[in-house]
C-alpha positions in Angstrom: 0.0 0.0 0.0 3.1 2.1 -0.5 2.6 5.7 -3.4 5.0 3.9 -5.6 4.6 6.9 -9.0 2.8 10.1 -9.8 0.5 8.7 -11.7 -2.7 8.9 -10.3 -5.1 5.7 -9.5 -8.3 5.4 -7.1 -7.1 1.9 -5.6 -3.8 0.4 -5.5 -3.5 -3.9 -5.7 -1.6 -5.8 -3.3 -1.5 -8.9 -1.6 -1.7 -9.8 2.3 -0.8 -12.3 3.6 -1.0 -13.8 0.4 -4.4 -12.5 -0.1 -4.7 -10.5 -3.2 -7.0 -7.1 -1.9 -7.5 -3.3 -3.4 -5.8 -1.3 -1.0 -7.3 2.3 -0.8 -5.4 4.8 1.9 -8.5 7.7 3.3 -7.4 11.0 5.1 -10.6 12.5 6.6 -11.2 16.2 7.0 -13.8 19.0 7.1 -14.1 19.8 3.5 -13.4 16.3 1.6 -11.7 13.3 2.1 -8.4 12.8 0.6 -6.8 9.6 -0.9 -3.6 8.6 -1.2 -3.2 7.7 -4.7 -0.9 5.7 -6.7 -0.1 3.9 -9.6 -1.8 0.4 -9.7 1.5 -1.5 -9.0 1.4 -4.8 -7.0 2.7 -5.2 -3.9 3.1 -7.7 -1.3 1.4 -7.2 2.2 2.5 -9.8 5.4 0.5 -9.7 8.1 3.4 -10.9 10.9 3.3 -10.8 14.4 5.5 -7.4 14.1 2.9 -6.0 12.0 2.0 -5.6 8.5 4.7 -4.7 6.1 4.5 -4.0 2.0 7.2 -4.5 -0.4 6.7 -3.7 -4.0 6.2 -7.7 -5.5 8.6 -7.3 -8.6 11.8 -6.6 -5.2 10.9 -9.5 -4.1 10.8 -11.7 -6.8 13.6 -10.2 -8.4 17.5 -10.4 -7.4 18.1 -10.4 -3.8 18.6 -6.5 -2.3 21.6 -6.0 0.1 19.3 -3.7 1.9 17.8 -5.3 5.4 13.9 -5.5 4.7 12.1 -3.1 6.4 10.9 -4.2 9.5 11.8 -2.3 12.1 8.5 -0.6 13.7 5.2 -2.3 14.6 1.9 -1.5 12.5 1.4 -0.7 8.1 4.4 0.2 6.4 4.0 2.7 3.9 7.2 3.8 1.7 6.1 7.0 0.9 6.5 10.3 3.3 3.0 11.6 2.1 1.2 8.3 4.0 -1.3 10.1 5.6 0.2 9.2 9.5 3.4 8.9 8.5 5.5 6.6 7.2 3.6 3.7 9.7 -0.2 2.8 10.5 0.6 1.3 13.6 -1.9 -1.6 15.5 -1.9 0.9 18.7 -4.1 3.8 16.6 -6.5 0.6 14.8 -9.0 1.2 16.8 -12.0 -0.4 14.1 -12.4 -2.9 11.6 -15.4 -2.2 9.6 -16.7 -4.9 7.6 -18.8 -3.3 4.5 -20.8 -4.8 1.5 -19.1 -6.5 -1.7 -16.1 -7.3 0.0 -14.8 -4.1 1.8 -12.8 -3.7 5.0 -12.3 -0.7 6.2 -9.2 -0.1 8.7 -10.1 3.1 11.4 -7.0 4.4 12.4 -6.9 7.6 15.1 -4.1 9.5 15.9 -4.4 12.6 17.9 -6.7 14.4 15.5 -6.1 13.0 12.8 -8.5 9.8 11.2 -7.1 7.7 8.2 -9.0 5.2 7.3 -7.4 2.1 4.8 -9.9 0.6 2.4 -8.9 -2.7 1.9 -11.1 -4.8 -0.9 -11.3 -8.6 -1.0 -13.9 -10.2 -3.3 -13.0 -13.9 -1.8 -15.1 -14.4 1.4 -13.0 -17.0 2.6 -10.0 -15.3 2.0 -11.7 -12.1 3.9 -12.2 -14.3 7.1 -9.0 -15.4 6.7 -7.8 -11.5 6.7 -9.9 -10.6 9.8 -8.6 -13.3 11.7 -5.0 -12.1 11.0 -5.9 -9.0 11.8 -7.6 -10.0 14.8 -4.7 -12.1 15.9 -1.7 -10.0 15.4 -3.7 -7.0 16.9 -3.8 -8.6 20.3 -7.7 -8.2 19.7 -7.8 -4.6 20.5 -9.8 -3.1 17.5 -13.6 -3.2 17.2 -14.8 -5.8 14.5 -18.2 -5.2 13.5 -20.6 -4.7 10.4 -21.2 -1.4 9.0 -25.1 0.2 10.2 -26.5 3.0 8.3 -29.4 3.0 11.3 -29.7 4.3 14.9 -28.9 1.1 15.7 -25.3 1.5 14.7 -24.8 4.6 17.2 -26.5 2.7 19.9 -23.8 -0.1 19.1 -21.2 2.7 18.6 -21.8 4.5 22.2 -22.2 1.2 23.7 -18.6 0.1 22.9 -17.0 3.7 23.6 -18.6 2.9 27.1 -17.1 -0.3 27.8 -13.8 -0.2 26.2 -10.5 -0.2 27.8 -8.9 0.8 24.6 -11.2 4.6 25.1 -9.8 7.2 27.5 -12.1 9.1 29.6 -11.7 12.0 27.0 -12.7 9.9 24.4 -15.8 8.5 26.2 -17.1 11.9 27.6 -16.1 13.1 23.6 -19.1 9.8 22.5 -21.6 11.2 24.4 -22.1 14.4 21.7 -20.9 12.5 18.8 -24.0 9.6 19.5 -26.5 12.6 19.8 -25.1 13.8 16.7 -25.1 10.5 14.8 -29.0 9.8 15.6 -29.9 12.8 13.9 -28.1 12.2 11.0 -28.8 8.5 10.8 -32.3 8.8 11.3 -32.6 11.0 8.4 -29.8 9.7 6.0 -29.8 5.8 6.5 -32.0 5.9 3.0 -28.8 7.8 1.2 -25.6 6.6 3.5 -23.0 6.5 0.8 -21.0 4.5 3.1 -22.8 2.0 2.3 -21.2 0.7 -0.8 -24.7 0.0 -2.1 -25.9 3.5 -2.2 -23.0 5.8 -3.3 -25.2 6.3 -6.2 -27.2 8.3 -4.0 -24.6 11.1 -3.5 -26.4 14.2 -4.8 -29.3 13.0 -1.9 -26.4 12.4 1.0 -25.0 16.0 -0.1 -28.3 17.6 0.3 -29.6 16.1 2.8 -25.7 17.4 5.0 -26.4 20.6 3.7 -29.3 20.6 5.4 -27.8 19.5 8.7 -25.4 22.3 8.3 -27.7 24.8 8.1 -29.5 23.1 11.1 -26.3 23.4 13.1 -25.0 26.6 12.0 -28.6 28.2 13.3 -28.0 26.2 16.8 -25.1 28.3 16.9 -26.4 31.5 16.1 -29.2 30.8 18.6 -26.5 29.8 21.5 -24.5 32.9 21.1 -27.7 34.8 21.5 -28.8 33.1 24.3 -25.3 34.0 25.8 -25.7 37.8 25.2 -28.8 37.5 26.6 -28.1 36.1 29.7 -24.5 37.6 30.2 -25.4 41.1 28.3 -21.5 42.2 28.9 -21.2 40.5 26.0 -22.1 41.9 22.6 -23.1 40.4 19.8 -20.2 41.5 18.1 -17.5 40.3 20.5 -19.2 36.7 20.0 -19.5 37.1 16.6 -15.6 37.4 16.1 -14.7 35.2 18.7 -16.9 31.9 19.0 -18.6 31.7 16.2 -15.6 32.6 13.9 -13.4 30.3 15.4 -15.8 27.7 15.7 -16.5 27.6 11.9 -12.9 28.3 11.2 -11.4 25.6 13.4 -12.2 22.7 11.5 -10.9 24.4 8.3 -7.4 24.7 10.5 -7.3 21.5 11.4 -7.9 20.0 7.7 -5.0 22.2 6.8 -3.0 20.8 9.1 -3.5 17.5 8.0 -3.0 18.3 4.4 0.2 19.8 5.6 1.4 16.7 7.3 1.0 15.0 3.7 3.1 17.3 2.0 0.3 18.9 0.1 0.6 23.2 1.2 -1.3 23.7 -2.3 -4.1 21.8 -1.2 -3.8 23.2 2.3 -3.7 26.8 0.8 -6.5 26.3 -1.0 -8.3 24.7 1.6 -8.1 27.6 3.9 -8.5 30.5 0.8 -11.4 28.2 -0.8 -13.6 27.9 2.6 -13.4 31.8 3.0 -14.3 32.9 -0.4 -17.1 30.3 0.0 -18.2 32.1 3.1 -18.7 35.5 1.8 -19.8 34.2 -2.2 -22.2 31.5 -0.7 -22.7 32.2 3.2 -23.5 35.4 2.9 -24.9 36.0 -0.5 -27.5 33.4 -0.2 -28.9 33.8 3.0 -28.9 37.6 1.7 -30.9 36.9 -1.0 -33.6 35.1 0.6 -34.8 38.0 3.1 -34.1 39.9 0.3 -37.2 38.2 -1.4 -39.2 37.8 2.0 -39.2 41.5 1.8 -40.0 42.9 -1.4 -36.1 43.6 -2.3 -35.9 46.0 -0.2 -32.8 47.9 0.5 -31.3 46.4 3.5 -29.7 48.7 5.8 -26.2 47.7 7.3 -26.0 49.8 10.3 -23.8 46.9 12.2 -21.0 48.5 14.6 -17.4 48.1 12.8 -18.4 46.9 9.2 -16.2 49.2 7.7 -13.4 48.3 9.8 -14.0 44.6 9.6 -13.8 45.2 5.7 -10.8 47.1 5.8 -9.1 44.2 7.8 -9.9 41.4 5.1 -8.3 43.7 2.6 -5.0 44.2 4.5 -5.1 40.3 5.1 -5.2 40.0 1.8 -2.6 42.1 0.6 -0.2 40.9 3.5 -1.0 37.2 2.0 -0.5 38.4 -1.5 3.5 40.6 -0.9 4.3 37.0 1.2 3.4 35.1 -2.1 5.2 37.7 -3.9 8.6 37.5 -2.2 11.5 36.1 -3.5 11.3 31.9 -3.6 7.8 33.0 -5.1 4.5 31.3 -4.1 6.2 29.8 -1.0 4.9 30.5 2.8 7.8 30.3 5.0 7.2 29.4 8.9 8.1 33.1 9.3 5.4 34.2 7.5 3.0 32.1 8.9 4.1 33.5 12.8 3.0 37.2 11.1 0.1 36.2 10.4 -1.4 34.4 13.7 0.5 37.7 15.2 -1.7 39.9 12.8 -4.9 37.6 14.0 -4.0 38.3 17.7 -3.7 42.2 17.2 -6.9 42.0 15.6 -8.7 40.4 18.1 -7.4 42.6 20.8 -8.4 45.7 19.0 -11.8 44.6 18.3 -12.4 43.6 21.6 -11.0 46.9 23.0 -13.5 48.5 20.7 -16.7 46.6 21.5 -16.1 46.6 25.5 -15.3 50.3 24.9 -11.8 50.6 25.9 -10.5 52.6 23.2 -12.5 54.6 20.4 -12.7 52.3 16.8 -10.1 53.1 14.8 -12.6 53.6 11.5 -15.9 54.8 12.0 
């Protein structure tokens, strides 16, 4: 399961433990998953008691390497310094083993905040039960082996195992509790369309709607939080909320996704990432919700008397720019780690002054 070209493919072949699967490496994020692509080259997969290791088949049938094998750290051996986790899945972070329809495994791997899941296809059910039992063995048991379920049921079974693991940590079982309320809503409403399920990925444009509809849900249980929180603590604005929870909150998952894509040597992506989710949020996130009170009321003019527009404006302009010169510079369309310390410096100043402004400290600086 190792990125052995450039060429791009959407599975790669290999065999484990002499079992010939589709290997498929998943890096999950806020925007879209990313895979690991690479060219459709075979390779050979041991599950051992070390862990499972990949060689490219043609090394090993060929003349003998002087090189030792590589064999020298416990979990799934990638080659290539983009693998999503590094250059290892390791057992420790295989914390599920989802079996799906038509032959599908697919391998949960956690680390910190980062989720990688590794697709693994075998159309043989007997060689599949010989795969989980591997798995299973070499493991020490630790992961959770179950069927997929598109249906409450399925977060029932979910919470149920968070609660009773020894393998969950009392962050991760507190961290269930949200995440099963989460999962009924969405599994009550999207079992029809789950394109999880490999049956159903035909369904997509349903699943997308029906999450865009959850995300409106949500975003609106946000707005009516931060309200609820001026109104019982009325020392803090509107505004001051605005910039702070509800812009980080949206924000935070589009930092993390960054990060990961990062990690996998991909800044393009990363970059684009971060640029791509703002200039959604004021072409889409503002323009359409814009559009429909403009029609409730008659198109009206709509007037914009909210404290520190202008200013607010002004700042995504000189963010801008600032992002623009540090493109500019000489080693052209590279960030440097300096650049990135201006910026979250940048950020910080412009938190202070806005909150210096709406607790009235100090007079705005634009009016």
């Amino acid at each position: 399961a190792t990125d052995a070209a450039a060429a791009p493919s959407s599975k790669k072949k290999a065999k484990m433990h002499g079992v010939e699967v589709d290997v498929e490496e998943i890096v999950h994020g806020r925007m879209v998953d990313g895979r690991n692509a690479g060219a459709s080259t075979p390779w050979n997969m041991d599950i051992t008691a070390h862990g499972i290791y990949a060689e490219p088949a043609e090394e090993k049938e060929g003349a003998k390497s002087d090189k030792p094998p590589k064999r020298g750290s416990i979990g799934f051996e990638f080659a290539s310094a983009d693998a999503m986790l590094g250059t290892v899945l390791k057992y420790k972070d295989l914390m599920e083993v989802v079996i799906m329809e038509m032959g599908v495994i697919n391998l949960e791997f956690y680390h910190n905040f980062q989720h990688v899941t590794l697709k693994i296809t075998v159309p043989d059910s007997d060689k599949r039960d010989e795969l989980l039992k591997n798995i299973e063995h070499h493991s020490l048991g630790r992961p959770w082996i179950h069927g997929y379920d598109a249906t409450v049921k399925g977060a029932c079974e979910h919470l149920m195992h968070a609660m009773k693991s020894k393998e969950y940590g009392i962050g991760l079982k507190l961290s269930a509790i949200p995440e099963f309320i989460i999962d009924v809503l969405l599994k009550s409403t999207l079992f029809a369309v789950d394109v999880k399920d490999i049956k159903k990925e035909g369904r997509w444009p349903l699943c997308f709607l029906g999450a865009m509809f959850w995300l409106a849900v949500f975003s609106w249980m946000m707005l009516e939080i931060a309200n609820e929180i001026h109104y019982n603590i009325p020392a803090l604005p509107s505004s001051f909320l605005g910039i702070t929870v509800c812009a980080i909150g949206t924000s935070f998952p589009n930092a993390v996704a960054s990060i990961l894509m990062s990690q996998q040597n991909k800044p393009a992506a990363a970059i684009a990432n971060a640029l791509g989710s703002n200039v959604q949020n004021v072409f889409l996130a503002m323009a359409l919700p814009w559009v429909i009170y403009s029609y409730q009321t008659g198109y009206q003019p709509i007037n914009q008397n909210v404290a520190g527009i202008t200013e607010g404006v002004f700042w995504m302009m000189a963010t801008l720019i600032l992002v623009v010169f540090f493109v500019l510079l000489p080693n052209t369309c590279t960030l440097s780690k300096c650049n990135g310390l201006v910026l979250i410096m940048v950020y910080v100043l412009y938190l202070v002054l806005m909150s210096g402004e709406t607790f009235g400290w100090w007079p705005p600086l634009m009016k």
